[in-house]
C-alpha positions as a printed NumPy array, in Angstrom:
array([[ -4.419, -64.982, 152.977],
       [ -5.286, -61.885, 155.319],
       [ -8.163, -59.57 , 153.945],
       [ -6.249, -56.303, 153.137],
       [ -9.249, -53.525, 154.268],
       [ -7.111, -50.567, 153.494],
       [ -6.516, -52.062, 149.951],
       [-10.397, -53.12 , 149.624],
       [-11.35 , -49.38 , 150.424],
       [ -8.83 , -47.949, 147.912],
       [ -9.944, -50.527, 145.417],
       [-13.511, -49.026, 145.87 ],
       [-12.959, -45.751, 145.508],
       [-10.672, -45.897, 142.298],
       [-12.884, -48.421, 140.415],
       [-16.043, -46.524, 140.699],
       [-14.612, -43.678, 139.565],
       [-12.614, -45.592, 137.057],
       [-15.841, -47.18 , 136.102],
       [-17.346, -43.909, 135.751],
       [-15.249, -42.454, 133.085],
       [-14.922, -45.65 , 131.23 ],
       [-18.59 , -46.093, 130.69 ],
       [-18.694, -42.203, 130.242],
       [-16.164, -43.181, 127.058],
       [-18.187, -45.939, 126.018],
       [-21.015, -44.12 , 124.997],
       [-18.924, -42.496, 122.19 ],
       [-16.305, -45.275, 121.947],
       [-19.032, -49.038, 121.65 ],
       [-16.492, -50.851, 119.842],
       [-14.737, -53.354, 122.605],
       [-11.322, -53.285, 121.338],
       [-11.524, -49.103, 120.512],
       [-12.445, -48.675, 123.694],
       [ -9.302, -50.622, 125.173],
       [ -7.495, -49.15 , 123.063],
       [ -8.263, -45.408, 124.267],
       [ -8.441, -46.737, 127.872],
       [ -4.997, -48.079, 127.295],
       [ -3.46 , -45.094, 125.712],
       [ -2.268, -41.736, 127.243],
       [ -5.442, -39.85 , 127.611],
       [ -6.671, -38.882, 130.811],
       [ -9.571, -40.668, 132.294],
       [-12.194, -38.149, 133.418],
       [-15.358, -39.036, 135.425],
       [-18.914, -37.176, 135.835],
       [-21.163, -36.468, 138.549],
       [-21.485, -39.63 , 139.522],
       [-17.823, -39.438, 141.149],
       [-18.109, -36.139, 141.814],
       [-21.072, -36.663, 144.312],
       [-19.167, -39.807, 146.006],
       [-16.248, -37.752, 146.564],
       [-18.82 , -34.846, 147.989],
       [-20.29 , -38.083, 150.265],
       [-16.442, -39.405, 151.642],
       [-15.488, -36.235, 152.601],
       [-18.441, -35.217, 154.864],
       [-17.752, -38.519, 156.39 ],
       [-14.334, -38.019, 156.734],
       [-15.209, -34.492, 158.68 ],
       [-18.825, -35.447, 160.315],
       [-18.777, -38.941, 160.669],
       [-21.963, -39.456, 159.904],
       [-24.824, -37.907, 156.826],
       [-25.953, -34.378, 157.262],
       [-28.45 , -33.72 , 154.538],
       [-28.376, -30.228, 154.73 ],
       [-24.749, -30.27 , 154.557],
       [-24.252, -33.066, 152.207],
       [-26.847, -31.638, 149.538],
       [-25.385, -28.294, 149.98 ],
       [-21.992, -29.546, 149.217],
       [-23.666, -31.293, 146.222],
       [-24.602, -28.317, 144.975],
       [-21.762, -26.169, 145.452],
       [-19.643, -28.599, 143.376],
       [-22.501, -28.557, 140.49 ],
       [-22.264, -24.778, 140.29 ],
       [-18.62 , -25.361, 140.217],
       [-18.444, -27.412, 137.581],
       [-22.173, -28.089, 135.812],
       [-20.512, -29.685, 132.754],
       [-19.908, -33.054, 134.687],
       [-23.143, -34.525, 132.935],
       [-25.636, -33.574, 136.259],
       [-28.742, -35.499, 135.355],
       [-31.768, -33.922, 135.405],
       [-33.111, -35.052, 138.814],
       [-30.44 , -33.896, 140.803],
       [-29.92 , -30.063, 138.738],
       [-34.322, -29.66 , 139.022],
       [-33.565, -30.357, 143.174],
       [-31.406, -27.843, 143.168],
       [-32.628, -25.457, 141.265],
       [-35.844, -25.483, 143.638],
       [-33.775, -25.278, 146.757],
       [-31.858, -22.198, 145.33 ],
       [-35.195, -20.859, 144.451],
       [-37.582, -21.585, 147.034],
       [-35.388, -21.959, 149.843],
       [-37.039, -25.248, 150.968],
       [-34.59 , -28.138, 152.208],
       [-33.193, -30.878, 149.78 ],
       [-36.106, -33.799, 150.853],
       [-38.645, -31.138, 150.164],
       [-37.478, -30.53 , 146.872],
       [-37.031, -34.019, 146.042],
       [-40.379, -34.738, 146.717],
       [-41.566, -32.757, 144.396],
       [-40.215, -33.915, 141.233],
       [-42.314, -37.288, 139.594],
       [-45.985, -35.745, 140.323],
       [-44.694, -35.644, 144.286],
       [-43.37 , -39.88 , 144.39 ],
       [-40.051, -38.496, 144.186],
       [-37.475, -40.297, 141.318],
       [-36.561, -43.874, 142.015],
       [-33.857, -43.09 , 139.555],
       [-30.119, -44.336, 139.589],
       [-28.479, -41.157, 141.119],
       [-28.541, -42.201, 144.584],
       [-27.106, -45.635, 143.993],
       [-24.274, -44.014, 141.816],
       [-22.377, -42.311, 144.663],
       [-23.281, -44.325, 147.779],
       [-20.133, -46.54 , 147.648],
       [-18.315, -44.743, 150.464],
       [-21.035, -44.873, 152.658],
       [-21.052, -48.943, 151.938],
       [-16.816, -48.685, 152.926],
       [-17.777, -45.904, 156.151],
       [-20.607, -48.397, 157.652],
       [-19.622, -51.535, 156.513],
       [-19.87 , -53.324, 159.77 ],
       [-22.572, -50.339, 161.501],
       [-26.56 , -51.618, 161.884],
       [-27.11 , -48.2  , 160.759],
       [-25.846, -48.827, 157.136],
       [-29.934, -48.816, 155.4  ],
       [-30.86 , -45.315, 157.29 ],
       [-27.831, -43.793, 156.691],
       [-27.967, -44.923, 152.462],
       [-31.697, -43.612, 153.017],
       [-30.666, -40.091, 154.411],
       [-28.357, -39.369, 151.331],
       [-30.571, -40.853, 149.024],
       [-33.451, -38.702, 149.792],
       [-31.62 , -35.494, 149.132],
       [-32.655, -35.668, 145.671],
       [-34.194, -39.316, 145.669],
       [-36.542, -39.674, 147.45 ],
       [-39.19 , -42.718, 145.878],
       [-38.672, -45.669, 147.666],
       [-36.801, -47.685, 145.065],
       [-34.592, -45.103, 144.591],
       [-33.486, -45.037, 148.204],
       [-33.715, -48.838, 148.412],
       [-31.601, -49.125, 145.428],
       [-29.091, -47.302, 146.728],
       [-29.412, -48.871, 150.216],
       [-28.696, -52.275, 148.373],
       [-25.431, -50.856, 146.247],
       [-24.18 , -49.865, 149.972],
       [-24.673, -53.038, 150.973],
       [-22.976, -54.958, 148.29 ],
       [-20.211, -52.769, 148.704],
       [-19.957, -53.537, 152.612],
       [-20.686, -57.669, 151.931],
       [-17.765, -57.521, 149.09 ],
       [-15.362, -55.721, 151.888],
       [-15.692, -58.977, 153.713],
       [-15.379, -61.703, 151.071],
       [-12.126, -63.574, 150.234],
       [-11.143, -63.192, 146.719],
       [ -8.974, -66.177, 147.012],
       [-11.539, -68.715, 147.475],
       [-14.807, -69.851, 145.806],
       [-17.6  , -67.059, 144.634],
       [-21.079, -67.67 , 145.86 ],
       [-23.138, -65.764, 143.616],
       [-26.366, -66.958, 144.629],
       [-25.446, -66.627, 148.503],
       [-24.217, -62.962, 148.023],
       [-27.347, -62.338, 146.069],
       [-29.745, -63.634, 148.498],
       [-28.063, -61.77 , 151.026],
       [-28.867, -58.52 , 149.171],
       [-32.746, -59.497, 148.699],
       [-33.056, -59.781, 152.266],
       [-31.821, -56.287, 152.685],
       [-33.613, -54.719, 150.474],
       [-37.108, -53.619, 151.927],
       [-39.863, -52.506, 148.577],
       [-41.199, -55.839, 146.875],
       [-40.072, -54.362, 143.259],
       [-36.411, -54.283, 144.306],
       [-36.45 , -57.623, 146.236],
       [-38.267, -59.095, 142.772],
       [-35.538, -57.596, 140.325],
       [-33.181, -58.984, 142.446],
       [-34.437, -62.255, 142.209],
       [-34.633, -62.338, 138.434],
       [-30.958, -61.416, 138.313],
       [-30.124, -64.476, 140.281],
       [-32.082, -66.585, 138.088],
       [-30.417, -65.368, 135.198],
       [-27.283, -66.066, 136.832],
       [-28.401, -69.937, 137.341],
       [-29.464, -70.216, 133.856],
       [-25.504, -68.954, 132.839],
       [-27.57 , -66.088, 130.59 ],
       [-25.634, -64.456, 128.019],
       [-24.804, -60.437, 129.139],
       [-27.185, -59.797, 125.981],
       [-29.834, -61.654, 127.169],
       [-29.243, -60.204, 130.695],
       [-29.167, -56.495, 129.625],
       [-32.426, -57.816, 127.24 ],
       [-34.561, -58.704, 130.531],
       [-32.753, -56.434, 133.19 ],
       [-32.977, -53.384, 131.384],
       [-29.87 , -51.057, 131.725],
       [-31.468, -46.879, 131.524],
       [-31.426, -44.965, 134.61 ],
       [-34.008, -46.27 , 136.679],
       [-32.412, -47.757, 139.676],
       [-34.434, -51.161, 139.377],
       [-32.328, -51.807, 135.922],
       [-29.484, -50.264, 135.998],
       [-28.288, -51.485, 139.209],
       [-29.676, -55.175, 138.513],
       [-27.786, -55.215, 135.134],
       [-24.563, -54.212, 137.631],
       [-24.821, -56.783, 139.986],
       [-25.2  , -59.219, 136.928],
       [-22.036, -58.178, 135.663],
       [-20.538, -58.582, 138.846],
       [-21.755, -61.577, 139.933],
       [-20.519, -63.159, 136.643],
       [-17.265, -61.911, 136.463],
       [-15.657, -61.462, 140.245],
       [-12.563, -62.363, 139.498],
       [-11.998, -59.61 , 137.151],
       [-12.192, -56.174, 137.139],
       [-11.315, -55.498, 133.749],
       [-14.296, -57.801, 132.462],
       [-16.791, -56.649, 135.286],
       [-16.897, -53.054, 133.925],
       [-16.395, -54.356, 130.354],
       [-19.124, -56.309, 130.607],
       [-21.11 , -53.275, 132.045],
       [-20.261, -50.35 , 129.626],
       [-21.169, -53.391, 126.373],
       [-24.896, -53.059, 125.97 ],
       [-26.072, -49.526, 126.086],
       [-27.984, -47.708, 128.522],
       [-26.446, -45.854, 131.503],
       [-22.869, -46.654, 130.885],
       [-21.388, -44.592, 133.028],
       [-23.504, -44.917, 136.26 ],
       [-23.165, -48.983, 135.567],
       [-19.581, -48.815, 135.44 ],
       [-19.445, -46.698, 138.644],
       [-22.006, -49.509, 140.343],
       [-20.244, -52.173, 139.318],
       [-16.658, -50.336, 139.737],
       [-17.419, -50.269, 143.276],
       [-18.434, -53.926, 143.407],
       [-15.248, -55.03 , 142.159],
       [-13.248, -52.744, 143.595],
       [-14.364, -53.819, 147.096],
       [-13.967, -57.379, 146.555],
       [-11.067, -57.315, 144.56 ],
       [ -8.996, -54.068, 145.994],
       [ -6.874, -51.58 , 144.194],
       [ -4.183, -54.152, 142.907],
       [ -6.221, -55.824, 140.691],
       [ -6.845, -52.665, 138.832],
       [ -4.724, -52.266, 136.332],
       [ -1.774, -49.549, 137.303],
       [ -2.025, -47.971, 133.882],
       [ -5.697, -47.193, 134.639],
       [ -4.869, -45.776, 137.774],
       [ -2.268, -43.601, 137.322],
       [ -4.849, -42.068, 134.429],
       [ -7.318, -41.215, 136.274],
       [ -8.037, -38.209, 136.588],
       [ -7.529, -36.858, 140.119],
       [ -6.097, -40.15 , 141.988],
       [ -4.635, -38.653, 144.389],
       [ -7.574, -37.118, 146.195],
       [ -8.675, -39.823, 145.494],
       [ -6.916, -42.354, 147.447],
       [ -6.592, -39.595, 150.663],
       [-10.477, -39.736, 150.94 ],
       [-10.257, -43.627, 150.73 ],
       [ -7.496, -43.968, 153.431],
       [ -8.862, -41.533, 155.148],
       [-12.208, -43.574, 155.466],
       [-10.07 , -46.185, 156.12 ],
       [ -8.708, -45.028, 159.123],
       [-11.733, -43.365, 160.463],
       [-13.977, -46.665, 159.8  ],
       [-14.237, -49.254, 162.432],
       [-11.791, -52.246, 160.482]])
């Protein structure tokens, strides 16, 4: 069976953001079959930052082609004055706060927060899945995760978090969902690619886990799911790499054990979504949403501007 990109690149883009505002819901709703139940129902499905900042990301590379940090962090911040109730983490709002003050650029700022190592937090990783779909076959796919990541992340586990999400993103663009999963191919793949020795470590301990069939419990247990890239992303890739058939269990599993619910289930949203595309999402969930349609123009249009 053909590998549908334009499907793969749709299925990105709507299940990070789907995975977004169902782990945003989980942190009021932690009952399994509740939460189904409201995801199933007729209530819209609103997402945070995390989307909001993705969307920010397609659409400079829809019009530039390539990252512009002045450009991308200013349209970051534009859309935070615009709407500051999206659940901006603190990171990103002290960045810029300092640029508005100081008038210093974004890296600058960044470098300042976390007694001047910058945060190796997970809000780089969180939006960086159309950068995975815009460079998916490009050499230049670490620098240009690094350049967006150190607008307001600038430790290096925060960029090479983020680097690593991209690449996942890009691998699972490429991968046949109708024949066997390698988990522990894929996930060598990805500690290769990353480049500081914590990353490339927590990487390795999710693949153990993976050979040992751990529970998600004991997986979240050991991983660690808050906002620090080097958890929250590892607990993601878990998830994935244990259910990649499935998108409905991937962010499920995700959004279960606490944590960062909502930046998890916009990790592993992407994940899926890539390998999987758009019509394994489940129409209902789509057409919820809320703003689809935007949506899917950004992710056709970096479909047709990415080299397929």
């Amino acid at each position: 069976m053909a590998i549908d990109l334009h499907t793969r690149f749709m299925g990105t883009m709507i299940g990070s953001a789907l995975g977004d505002a169902i782990g945003e819901r989980a942190l009021e709703i932690t009952d399994r079959e509740d939460l189904l139940a409201f995801i199933n129902g007729d209530n819209e499905l609103c997402y945070t930052d995390d989307t909001v900042m993705s969307l920010a990301t397609a659409e400079l590379l829809v019009s530039q082609g390539s990252i512009d940090q002045q450009l991308l962090g200013d349209k970051f911040r534009k859309y935070h004055k615009e709407e500051p109730w999206r659940n901006y983490g603190v990171v990103t709002s002290s960045v810029f706060n300092i640029v508005e003050n100081e008038a210093i650029d974004y890296t600058a700022a960044a470098l300042r927060l976390c007694d001047g190592s910058g945060s190796f937090g997970n809000g780089a990783a969180m939006r960086v899945a159309p950068l995975g779909l815009y460079f998916h076959r490009s050499p230049e796919l670490y620098n240009m995760a690094k350049k967006a990541a150190e607008i307001t992340h600038a430790h290096p586990v925060g960029i090479d978090g983020a680097a690593v999400l991209a690449k996942a993103v890009a691998m699972s663009l490429h991968l046949n969902s109708q024949r066997p999963f390698a988990p522990q191919v894929y996930g060598a793949r990805l500690v290769d690619f990353a480049e500081t020795p914590c990353l490339k470590e927590k990487l390795r301990q999710v693949l153990k886990l993976v050979a040992a069939h751990a529970t998600v419990e004991e997986a979240a247990k050991e991983l660690g799911t808050q906002s620090s890239v080097n958890e929250s992303m590892a607990f993601a890739l878990f998830c994935f790499l244990t259910h990649p058939h499935t998108f409905v269990e991937c962010v499920l599993c995700v959004v279960s054990q606490g944590g960062d619910r909502g930046t998890m289930g916009a990790m592993v949203g992407a994940m899926a979504g890539a390998y999987l595309g758009s019509e394994a999402i489940p129409p209902h969930w789509q057409r919820r949403l809320e703003n689809t349609q935007h949506i899917e123009t950004l992710a056709r249009e970096l479909a047709a501007r990415s080299t397929l």
